[in-house]
C-alpha positions as CSV (number, residue, x, y, z in Angstrom):
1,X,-63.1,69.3,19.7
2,X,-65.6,71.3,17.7
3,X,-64.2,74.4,15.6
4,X,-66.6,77.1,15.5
5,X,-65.9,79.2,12.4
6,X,-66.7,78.6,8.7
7,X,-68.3,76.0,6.7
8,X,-67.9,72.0,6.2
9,X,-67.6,72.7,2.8
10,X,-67.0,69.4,2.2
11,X,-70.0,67.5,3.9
12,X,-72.1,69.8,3.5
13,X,-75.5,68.4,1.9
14,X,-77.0,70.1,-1.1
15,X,-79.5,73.0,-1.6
16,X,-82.3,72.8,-3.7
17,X,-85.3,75.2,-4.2
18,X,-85.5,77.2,-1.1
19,X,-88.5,78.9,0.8
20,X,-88.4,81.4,3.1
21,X,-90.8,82.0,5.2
22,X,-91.3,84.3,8.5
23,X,-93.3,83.6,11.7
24,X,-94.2,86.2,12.9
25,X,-92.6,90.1,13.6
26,X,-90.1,88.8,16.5
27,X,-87.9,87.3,13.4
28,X,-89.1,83.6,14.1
29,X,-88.1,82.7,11.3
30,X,-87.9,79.4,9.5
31,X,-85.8,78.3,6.1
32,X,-86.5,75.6,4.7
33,X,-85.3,73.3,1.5
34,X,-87.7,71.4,-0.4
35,X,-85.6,68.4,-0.6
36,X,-82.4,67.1,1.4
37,X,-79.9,64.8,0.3
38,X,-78.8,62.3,2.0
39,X,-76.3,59.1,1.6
40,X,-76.3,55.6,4.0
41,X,-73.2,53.4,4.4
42,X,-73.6,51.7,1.4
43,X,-75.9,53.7,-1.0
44,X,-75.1,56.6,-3.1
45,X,-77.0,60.3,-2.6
46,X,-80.7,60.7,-2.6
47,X,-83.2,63.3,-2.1
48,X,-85.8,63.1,0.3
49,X,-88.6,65.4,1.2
50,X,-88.4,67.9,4.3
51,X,-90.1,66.4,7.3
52,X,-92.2,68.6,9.8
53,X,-90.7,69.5,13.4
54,X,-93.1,72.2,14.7
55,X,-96.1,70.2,16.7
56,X,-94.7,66.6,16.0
57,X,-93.9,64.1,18.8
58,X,-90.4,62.0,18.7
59,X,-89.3,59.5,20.5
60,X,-86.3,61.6,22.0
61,X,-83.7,64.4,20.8
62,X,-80.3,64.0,20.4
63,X,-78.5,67.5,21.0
64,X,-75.1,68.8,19.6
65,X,-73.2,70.7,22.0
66,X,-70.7,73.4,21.0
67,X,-72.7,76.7,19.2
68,X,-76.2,74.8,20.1
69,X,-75.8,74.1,23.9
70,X,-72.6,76.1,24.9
71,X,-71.1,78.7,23.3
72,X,-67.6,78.2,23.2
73,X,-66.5,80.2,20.4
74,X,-63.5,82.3,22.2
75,X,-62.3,79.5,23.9
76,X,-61.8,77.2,20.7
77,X,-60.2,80.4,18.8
78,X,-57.5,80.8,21.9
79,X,-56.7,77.5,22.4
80,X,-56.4,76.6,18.2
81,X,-54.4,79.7,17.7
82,X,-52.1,78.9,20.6
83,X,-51.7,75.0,19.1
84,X,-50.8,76.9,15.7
85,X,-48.4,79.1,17.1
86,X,-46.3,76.6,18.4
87,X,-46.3,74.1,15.4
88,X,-45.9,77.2,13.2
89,X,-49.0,76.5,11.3
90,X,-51.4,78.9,9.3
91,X,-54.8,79.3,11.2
92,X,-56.3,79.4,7.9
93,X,-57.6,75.5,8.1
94,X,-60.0,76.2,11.0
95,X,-62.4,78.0,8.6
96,X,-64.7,75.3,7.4
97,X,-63.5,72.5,10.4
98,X,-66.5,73.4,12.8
99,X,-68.2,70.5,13.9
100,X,-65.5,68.0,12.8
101,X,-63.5,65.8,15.5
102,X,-60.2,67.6,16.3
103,X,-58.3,64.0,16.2
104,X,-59.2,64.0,12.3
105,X,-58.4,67.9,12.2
106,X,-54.8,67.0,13.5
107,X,-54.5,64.2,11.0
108,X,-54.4,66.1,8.5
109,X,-52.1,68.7,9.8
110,X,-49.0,66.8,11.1
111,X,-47.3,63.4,9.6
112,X,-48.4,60.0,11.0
113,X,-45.3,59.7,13.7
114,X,-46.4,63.2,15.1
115,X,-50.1,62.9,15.7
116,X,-50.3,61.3,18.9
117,X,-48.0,64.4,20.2
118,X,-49.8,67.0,18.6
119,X,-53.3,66.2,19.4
120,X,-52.1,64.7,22.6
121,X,-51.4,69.2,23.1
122,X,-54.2,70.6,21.8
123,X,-56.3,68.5,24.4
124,X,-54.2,69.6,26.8
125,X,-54.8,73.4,25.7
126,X,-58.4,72.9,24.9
127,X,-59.4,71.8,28.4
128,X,-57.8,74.5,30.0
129,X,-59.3,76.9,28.0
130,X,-62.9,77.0,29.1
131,X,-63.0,79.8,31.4
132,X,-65.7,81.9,29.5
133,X,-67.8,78.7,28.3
134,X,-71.4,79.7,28.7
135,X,-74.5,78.2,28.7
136,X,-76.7,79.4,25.4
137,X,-80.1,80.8,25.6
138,X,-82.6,77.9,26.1
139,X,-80.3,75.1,26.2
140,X,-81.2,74.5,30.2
141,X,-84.8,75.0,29.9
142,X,-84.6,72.2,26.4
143,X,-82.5,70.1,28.3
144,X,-84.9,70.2,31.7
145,X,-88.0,69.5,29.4
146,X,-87.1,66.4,28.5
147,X,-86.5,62.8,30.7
148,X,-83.6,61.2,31.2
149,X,-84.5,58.1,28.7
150,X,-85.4,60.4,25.6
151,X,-82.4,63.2,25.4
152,X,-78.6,62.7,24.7
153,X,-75.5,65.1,23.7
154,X,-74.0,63.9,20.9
155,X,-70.4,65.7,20.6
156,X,-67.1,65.6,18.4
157,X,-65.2,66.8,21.5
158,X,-63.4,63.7,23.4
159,X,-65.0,62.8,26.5
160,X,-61.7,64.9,29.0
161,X,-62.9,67.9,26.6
162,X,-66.9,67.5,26.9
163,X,-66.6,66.7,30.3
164,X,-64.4,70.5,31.1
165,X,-66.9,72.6,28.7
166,X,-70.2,70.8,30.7
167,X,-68.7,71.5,34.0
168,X,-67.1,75.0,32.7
169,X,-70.8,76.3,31.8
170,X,-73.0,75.0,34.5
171,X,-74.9,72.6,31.9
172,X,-76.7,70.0,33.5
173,X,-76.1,66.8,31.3
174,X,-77.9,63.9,30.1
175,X,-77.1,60.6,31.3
176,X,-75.9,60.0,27.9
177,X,-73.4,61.9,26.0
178,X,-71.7,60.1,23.2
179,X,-68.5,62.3,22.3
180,X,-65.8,61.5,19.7
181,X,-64.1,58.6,22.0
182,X,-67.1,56.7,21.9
183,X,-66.6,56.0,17.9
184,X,-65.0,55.1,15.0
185,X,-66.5,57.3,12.3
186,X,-66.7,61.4,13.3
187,X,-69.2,63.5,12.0
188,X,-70.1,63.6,9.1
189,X,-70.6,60.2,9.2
190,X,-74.0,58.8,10.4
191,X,-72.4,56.7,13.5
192,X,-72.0,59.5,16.4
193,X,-76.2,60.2,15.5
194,X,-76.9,56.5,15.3
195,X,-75.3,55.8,18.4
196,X,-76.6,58.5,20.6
197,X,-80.5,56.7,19.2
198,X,-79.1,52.8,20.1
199,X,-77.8,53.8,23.5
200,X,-81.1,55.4,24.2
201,X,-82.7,51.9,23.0
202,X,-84.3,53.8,20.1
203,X,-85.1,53.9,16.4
204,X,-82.7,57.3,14.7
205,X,-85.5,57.9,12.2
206,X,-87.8,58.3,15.2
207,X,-85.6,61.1,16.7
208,X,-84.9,64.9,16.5
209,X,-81.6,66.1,16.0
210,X,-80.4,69.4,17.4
211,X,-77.7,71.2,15.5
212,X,-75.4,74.3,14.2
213,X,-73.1,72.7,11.6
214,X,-73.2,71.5,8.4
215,X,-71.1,68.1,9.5
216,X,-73.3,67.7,12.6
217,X,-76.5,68.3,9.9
218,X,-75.2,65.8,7.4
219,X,-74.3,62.9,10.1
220,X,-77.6,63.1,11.6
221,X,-79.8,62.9,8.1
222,X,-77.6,60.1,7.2
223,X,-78.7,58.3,10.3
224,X,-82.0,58.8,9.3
225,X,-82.9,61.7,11.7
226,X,-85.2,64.8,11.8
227,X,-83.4,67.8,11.6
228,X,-83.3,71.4,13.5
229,X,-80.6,73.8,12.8
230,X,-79.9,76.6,15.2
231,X,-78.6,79.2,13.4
232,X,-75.6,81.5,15.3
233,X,-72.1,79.6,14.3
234,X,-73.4,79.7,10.9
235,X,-75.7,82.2,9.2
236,X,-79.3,80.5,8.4
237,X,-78.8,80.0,4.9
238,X,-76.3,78.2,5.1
239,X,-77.7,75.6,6.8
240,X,-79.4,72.7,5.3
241,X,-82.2,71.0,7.4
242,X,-85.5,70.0,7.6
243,X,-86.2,73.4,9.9
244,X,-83.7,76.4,10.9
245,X,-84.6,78.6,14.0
246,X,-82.6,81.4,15.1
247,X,-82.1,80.2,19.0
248,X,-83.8,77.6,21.2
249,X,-86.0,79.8,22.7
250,X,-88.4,79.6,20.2
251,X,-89.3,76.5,20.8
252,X,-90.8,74.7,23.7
253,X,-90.6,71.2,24.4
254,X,-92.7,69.3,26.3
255,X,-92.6,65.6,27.4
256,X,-95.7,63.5,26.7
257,X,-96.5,59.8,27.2
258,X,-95.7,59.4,23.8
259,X,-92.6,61.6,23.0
260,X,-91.3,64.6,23.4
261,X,-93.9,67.2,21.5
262,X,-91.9,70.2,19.9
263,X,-94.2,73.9,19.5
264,X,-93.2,77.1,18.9
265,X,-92.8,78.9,22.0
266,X,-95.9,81.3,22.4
267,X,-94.8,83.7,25.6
């Protein structure tokens, strides 16, 4: 499950200076930070220096999917209100949870011997819910740029849940999709980023990750990834990456022998 209002307050990495500079007139705009920090497994924070995205060539990018490929912002509202009404719970707690997996939203909601119940219901609610699911502006066209062996979706939802939001939109998706079943560690920690790179047979520091929230952001730096930040679920200052753009459609991505090649989009 992805929530998709608020902050990650609590993963979300540092500021420093910041820059702002415009594109051009149509409000291309890109933020940037002049360091970010980042953390691995076993090492404490560090800053490193922003890397470039526009007209660099990766190896393949790894794509978020709630508020970056689909919006399903009403949906997760109505079915998280619903699962709130019945356990008789303040909604409050969903501002700030976007981007984390619902099973360790639950967690910290309900006592141990009512977890499996509770999140065992808001799966069932969330995967009804998907009627108004829609593709985001150019999400398809990204996703058709690309070949099969350099793109992935790497999700918090649960596989059932990715699987009804794909098929609710119209999405076409990659062969691989690594969603919150297929680890241990949820975003914000590096291993949903790091996994999406092994099962594509590739190096994470060699890949471009997609995303709109500050967990998402701080999972993929720690894997060692470039870093784009659609701005939309969150405003574009709050977002900490090595570029923010305001939709996909700015860019254009185009597959070469030696990567994928990521430009500004020109018409």
């Amino acid at each position: 499950m992805c929530l998709l209002t608020g902050d990650s307050t609590g993963d979300k990495p540092k500021i420093h200076a910041r820059v702002t500079r415009k594109k051009d007139a149509a409000s291309m705009t890109q933020f940037t930070e002049r360091t970010i920090l980042v953390s691995g497994a076993d090492t404490a924070e560090v800053s490193r220096p922003l890397r470039p995205v526009i007209d660099q060539t990766f190896d393949a990018v790894l794509f978020d999917m709630d508020g970056t490929l689909i919006d399903s912002t009403p949906a997760v509202r109505r079915a998280w209100f619903a699962w709130c009404a019945e356990r008789g719970l303040d909604p409050s707690f969903l501002e700030g949870a976007h981007g984390q997996p619902g099973r360790d939203i639950v967690a910290s909601l309900v006592p141990p011997e009512e977890f499996d119940e509770a999140f065992e219901r808001i799966q069932q609610i969330e995967i009804a819910e998907v009627s108004d699911v829609t593709i985001l502006p150019g999400a398809a066209e990204a996703l058709s740029a690309i070949g099969e062996n350099r793109k992935a979706i790497v999700t918090s939802c649960t596989r059932p849940l990715a699987t009804a939001r794909i098929t609710a939109s119209g999405l076409v998706p990659p062969r691989v999709v690594v969603t919150a079943d297929d680890v241990v560690r949820g975003k914000p920690h590096p291993e949903p980023f790091a996994s999406g790179a092994q099962r594509l047979g590739l190096d994470p520091a060699r890949c471009l990750v997609i995303e709109d929230a500050a967990a998402g952001l701080r999972s993929a730096q720690d894997a060692g990834c470039t870093t784009l930040a659609v701005a939309g679920t969150h405003v574009a200052a709050d977002l900490s990456a090595d570029l923010v753009i305001n939709s996909l459609v700015e860019l254009k991505f185009l597959a070469t022998a030696s990567g994928i090649h990521v430009a500004w989009r020109t018409s």
